[in-house]
C-alpha positions in Angstrom: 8.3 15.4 -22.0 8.8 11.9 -23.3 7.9 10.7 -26.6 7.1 7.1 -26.7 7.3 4.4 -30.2 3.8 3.7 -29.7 0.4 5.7 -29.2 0.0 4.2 -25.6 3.3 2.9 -24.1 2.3 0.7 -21.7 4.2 -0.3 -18.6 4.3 -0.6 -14.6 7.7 1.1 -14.4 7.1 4.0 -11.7 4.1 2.5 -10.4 5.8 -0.7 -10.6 8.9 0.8 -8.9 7.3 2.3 -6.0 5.4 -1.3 -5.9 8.3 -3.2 -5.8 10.1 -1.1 -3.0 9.6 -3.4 -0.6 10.9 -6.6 -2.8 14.1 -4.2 -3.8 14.9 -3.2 -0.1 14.6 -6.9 0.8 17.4 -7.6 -1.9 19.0 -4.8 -2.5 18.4 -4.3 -6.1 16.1 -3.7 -8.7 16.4 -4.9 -12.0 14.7 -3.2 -14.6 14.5 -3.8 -18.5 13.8 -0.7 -19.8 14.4 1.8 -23.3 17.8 4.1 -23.1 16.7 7.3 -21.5 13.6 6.4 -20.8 13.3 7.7 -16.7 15.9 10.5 -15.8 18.8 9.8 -13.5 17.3 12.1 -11.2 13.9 10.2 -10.7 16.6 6.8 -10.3 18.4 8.6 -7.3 14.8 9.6 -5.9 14.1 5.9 -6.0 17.0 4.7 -4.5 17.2 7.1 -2.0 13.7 6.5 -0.9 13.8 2.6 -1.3 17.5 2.1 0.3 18.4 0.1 -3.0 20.3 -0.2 -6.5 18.2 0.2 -9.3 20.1 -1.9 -12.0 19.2 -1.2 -15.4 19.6 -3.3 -19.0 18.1 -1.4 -21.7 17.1 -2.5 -25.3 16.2 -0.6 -28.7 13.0 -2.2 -29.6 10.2 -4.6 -28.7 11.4 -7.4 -30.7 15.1 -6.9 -28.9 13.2 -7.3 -25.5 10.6 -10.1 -26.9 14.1 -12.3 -28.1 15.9 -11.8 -25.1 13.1 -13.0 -22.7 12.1 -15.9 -25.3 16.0 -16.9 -25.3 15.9 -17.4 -21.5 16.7 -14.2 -19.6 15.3 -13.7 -16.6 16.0 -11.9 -13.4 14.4 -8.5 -14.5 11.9 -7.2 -11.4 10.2 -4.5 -13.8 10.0 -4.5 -17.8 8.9 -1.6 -19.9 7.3 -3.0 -23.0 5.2 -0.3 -25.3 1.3 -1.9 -25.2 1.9 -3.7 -28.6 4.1 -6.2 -27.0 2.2 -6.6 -23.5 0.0 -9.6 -25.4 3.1 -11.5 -26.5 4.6 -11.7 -22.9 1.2 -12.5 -21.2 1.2 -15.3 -23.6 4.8 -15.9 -23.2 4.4 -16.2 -19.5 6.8 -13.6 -18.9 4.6 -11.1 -17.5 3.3 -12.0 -13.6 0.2 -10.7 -12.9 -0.3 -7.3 -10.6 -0.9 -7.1 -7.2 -3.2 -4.0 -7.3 -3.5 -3.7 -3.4 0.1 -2.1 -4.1 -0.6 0.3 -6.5 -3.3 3.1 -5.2 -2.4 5.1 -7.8 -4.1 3.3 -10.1 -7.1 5.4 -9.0 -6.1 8.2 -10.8 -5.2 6.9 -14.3 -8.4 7.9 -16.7 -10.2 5.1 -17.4 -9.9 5.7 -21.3 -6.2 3.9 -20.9 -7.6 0.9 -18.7 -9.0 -2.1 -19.5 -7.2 -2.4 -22.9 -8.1 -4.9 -25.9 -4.4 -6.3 -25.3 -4.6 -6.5 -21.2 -7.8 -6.5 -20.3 -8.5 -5.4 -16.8 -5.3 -4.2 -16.6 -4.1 -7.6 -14.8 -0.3 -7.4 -16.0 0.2 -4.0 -17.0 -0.2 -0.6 -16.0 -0.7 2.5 -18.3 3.0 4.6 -18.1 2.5 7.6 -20.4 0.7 8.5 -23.4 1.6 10.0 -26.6 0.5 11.0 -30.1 
């Protein structure tokens, strides 16, 4: 099991990834920004088996690496995986695009406790990942 820096780490990273199979297929790649160790290799190779692409991942060690980065200009990343106290600050940022739901069924059967959050509500750039105490 995964322990996570915040009580709800929020992020669209395997909902996101299965999302974004089609855009990764089309080029190839998928660039995620994501924290060390934070999806096993073995769930990557599913992915890339299954999507017929390169998952190509930069990692960081805390929100306020990731938050600099982006503010400094980066770009290119396809998926990020901020913990829910740092969703706000890329909304506001514009770094965050909103979701397109229609590709994310699965959405269904998150409990509705961890949607519709204070810092996103209705859930229109971020999906709940995992949760931890």
């Amino acid at each position: 099991m995964t322990t996570f820096r915040s009580p709800v780490a929020l992020a669209a990273v395997l909902a996101a990834l299965f999302a974004f199979a089609p855009l990764a297929a089309a080029r190839d790649q998928l660039h995620l920004y994501n924290w060390n160790n934070y999806i096993a290799p073995e769930t990557i190779k599913r992915f890339e088996g299954t999507c017929q692409c390169e998952v190509v991942q930069t990692y960081y060690s805390d929100n306020e690496e990731l938050l600099a980065k982006l503010a400094a200009g980066a770009k290119g990343y396809d998926v990020l995986v901020p913990t829910s106290n740092a969703v706000q600050a890329l909304i506001r940022g514009g770094q965050l695009k909103p979701l397109d739901k229609t590709t994310l069924p699965n959405l269904k059967n998150v409990d509705p406790a961890y949607l519709n959050t204070p810092f996103d509500p209705g859930n229109q750039y971020s999906a709940p990942y995992a949760m931890s105490t």
